[in-house]
C-alpha positions as CSV (number, residue, x, y, z in Angstrom):
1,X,85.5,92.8,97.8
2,X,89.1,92.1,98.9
3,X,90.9,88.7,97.7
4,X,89.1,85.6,98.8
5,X,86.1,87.1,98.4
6,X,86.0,89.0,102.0
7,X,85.1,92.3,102.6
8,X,84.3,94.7,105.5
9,X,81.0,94.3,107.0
10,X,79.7,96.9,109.4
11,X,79.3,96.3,112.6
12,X,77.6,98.7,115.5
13,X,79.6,99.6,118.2
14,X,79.2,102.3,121.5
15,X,82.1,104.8,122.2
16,X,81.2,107.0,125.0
17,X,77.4,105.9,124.9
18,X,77.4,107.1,121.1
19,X,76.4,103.8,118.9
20,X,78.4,104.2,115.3
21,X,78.9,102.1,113.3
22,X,82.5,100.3,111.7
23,X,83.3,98.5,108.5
24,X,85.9,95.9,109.5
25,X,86.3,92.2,107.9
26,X,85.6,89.2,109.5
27,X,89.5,88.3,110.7
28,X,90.4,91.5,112.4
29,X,87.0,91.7,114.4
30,X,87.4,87.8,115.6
31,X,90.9,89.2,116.8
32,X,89.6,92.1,118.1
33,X,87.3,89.7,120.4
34,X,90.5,87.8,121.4
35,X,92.1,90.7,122.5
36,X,89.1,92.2,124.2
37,X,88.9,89.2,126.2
38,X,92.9,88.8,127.0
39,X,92.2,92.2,128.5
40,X,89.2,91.3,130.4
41,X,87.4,94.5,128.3
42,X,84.1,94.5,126.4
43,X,84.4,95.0,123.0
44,X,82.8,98.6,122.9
45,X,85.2,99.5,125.5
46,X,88.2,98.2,123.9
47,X,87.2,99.7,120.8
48,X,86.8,103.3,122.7
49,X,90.3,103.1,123.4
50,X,91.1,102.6,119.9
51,X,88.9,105.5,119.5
52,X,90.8,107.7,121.9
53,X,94.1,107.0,121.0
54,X,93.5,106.5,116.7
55,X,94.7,109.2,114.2
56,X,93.0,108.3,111.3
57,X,89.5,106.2,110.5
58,X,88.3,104.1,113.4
59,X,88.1,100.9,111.2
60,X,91.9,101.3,110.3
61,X,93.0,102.2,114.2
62,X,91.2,98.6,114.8
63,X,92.9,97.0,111.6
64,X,96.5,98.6,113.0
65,X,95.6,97.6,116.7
66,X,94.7,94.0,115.9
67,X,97.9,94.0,113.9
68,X,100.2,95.5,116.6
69,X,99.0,93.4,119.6
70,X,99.6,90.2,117.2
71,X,103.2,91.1,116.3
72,X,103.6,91.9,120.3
73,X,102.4,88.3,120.7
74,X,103.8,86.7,118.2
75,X,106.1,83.9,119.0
């Protein structure tokens, strides 16, 4: 468990009409939502993206995403 007592949980997602699954806490999939939604995506599609374009493990391309559109937003 991470500080505060909140780990990853894993969550099911489709990339490419493959359902896997992605350990991600709590935080960066609300955000994740937000985003999706600001882009007028689904999740699973957004998340695909993430897929396409990640160079490491899917659940830190999503925690570096989430992080990335924030600090483009910030302010």
């Amino acid at each position: 468990m991470t500080q505060g007592g909140i780990g990853p949980r894993r969550r099911s997602v489709v990339i490419a009409g493959h359902r896997t699954s992605v350990s991600v806490e709590d935080p960066f999939w609300d955000e994740l939502r937000a985003i999706a939604a600001a882009r007028g995506l689904s999740l699973n599609r957004l998340v695909a993206e993430i897929d396409a374009a990640r160079a490491g493990a899917l659940s830190s391309a999503i925690r570096l995403h989430v992080l990335a559109w924030l600090k483009r937003n910030a302010g």
